[in-house]
Legacy VTK file of the C-alpha trace (Angstrom):
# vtk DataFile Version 3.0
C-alpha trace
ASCII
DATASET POLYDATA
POINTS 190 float
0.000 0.000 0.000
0.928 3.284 -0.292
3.428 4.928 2.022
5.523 1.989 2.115
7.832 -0.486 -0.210
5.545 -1.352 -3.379
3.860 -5.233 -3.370
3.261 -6.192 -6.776
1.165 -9.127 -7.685
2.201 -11.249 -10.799
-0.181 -14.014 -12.544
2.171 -17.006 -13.258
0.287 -18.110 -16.223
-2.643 -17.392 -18.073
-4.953 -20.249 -20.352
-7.094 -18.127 -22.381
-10.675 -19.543 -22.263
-10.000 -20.583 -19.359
-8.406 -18.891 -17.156
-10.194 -15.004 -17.851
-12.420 -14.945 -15.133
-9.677 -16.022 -12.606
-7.332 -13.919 -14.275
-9.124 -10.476 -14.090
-10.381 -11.615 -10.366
-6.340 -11.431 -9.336
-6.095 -8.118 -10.596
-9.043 -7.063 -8.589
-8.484 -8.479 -5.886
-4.759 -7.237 -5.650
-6.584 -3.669 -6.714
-8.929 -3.791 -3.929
-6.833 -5.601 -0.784
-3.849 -3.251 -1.041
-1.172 -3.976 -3.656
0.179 -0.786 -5.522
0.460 -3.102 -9.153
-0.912 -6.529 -10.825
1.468 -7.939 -13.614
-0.613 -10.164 -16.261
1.277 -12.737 -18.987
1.542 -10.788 -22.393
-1.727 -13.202 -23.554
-4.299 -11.842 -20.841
-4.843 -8.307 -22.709
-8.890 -8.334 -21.927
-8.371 -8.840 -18.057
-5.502 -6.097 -17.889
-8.373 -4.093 -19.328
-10.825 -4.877 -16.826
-8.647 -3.835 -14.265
-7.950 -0.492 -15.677
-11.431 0.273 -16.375
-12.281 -0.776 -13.132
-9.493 1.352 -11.441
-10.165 4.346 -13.932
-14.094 4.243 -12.592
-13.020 3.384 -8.498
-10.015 5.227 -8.291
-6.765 4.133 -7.548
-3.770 4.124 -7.616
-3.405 0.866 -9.139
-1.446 0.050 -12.376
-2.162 -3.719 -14.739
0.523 -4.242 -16.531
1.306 -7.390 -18.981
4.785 -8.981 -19.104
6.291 -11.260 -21.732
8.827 -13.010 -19.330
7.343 -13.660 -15.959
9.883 -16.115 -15.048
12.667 -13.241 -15.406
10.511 -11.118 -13.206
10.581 -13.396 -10.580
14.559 -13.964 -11.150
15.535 -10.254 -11.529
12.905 -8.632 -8.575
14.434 -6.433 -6.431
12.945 -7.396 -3.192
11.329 -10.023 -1.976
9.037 -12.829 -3.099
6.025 -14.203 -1.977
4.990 -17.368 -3.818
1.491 -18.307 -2.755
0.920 -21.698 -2.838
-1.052 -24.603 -0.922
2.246 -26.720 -0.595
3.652 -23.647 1.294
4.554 -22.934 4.823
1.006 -21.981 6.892
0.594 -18.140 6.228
0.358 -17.362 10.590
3.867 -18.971 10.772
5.322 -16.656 8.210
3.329 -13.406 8.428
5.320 -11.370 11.049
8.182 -12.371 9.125
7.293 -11.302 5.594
5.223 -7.866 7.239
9.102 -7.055 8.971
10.949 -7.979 5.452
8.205 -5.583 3.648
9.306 -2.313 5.980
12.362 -2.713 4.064
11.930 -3.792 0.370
9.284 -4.329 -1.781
7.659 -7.842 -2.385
6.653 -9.686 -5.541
3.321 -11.897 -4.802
3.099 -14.547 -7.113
-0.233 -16.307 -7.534
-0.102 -19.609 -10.031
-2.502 -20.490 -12.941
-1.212 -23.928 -14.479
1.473 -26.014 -12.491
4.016 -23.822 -11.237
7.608 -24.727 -12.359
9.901 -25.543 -9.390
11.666 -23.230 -10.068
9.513 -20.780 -8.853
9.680 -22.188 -5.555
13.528 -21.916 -5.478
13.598 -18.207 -6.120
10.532 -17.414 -3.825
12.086 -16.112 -0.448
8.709 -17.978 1.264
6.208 -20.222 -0.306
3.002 -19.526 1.464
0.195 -21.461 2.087
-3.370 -19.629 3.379
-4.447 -23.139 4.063
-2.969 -26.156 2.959
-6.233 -27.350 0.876
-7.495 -27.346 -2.251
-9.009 -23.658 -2.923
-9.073 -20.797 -5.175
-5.807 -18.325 -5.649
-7.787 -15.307 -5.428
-8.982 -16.595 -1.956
-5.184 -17.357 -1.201
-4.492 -13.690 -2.764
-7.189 -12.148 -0.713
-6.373 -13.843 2.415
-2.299 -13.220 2.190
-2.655 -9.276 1.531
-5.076 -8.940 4.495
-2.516 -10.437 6.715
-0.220 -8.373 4.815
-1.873 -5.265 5.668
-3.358 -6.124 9.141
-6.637 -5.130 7.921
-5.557 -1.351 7.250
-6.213 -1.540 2.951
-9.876 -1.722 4.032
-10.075 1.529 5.241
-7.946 3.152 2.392
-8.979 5.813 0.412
-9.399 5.815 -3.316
-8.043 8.676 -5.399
-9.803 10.224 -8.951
-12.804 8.035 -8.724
-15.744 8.594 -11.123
-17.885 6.840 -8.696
-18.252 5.500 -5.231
-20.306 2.512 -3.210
-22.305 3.464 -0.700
-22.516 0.926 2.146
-25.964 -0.384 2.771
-27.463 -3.351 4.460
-29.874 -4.018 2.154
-29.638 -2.867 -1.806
-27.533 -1.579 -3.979
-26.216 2.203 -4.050
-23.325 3.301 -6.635
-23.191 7.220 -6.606
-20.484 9.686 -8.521
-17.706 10.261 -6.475
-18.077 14.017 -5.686
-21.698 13.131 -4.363
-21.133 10.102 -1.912
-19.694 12.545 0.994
-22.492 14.047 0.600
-25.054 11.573 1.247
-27.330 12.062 4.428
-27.876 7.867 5.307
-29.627 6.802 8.302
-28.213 4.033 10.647
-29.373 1.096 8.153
-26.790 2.811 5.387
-30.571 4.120 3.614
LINES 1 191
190 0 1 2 3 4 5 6 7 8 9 10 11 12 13 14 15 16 17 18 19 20 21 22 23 24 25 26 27 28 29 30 31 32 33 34 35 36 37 38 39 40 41 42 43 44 45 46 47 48 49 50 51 52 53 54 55 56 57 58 59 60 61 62 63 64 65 66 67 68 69 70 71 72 73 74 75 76 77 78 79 80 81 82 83 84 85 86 87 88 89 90 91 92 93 94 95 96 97 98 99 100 101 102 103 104 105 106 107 108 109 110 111 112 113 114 115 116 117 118 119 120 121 122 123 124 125 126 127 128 129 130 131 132 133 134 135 136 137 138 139 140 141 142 143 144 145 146 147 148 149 150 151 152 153 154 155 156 157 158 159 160 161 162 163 164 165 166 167 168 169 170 171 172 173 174 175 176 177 178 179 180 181 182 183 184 185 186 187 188 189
């Protein structure tokens, strides 16, 4: 988040088809849980897209980006890395650790599609595992950066926003940006 070393989030992977749903879902996720930039394979054009659009309408910052050698990213980063994985050491264990190393440098988050070469896991400085059972990498993604972040990218503040979400308990309430402070809203978010 902003303020401190960047965390970037990179999609290892990409199986058009397949994969576009899941893809765009990392970059949103990464958008809206705290990391400063999502890095796509060169082949996932539409979901780098989606992400912009998305930031351009909720604000940011936030940058999508698409990369034609992933593998090299990971090699070359100047920080640390974060590979997210359910083979990985249990995210509680690591946390503290990885939240100390972050003060100082900025950390890659990688977050698999297909089988993840092993190299991967040799250049990773942790391999992380939210839980060590089958589930979804966006729930791994979204589960990692709130530990990350201790909770504080939910209460961050989104810059050059066309439009805003009004919390409600009931409904649905999307409003232009410059309006939502403006809203008088009962106790029930009405």
């Amino acid at each position: 988040m902003h303020g401190s070393p960047e965390v970037a989030v990179l999609r290892l992977g990409h199986r058009p088809g397949r994969d576009d749903r899941m893809t765009t879902h990392v970059g949103l996720t990464a958008r809206a849980l705290g990391a400063d930039r999502v890095i796509l394979p060169e082949n996932a054009t539409q979901s780098r897209e989606t992400v912009r659009d998305i930031t351009e309408r909720f604000g940011g910052p936030f940058e999508a980006e698409l990369t034609d050698s992933p593998y090299g990213l990971v090699r070359d980063w100047d920080g640390r890395v974060v590979h997210l994985t359910m083979y990985g050491q249990e995210v509680q264990t690591v946390e503290a650790e990885i939240r100390t190393a972050h003060r100082e440098a900025p950390i890659l988050v990688v977050v698999g599609a297909e089988k993840v070469p092993f190299d991967v896991y040799e250049a990773a400085d942790w391999n992380v595992g939210v839980t060590n059972q089958p589930h979804s990498e966006v729930a791994g993604l979204a589960v990692f950066l709130d530990r990350l972040f201790e909770g504080e990218e939910l209460e961050r503040e989104w810059e050059e926003a066309d439009r805003r979400v009004i919390p409600r308990s009931t409904g649905k309430r999307v409003e232009p940006a410059d309006d939502a402070g403006d809203t008088d809203r009962g106790s029930d978010g009405r």
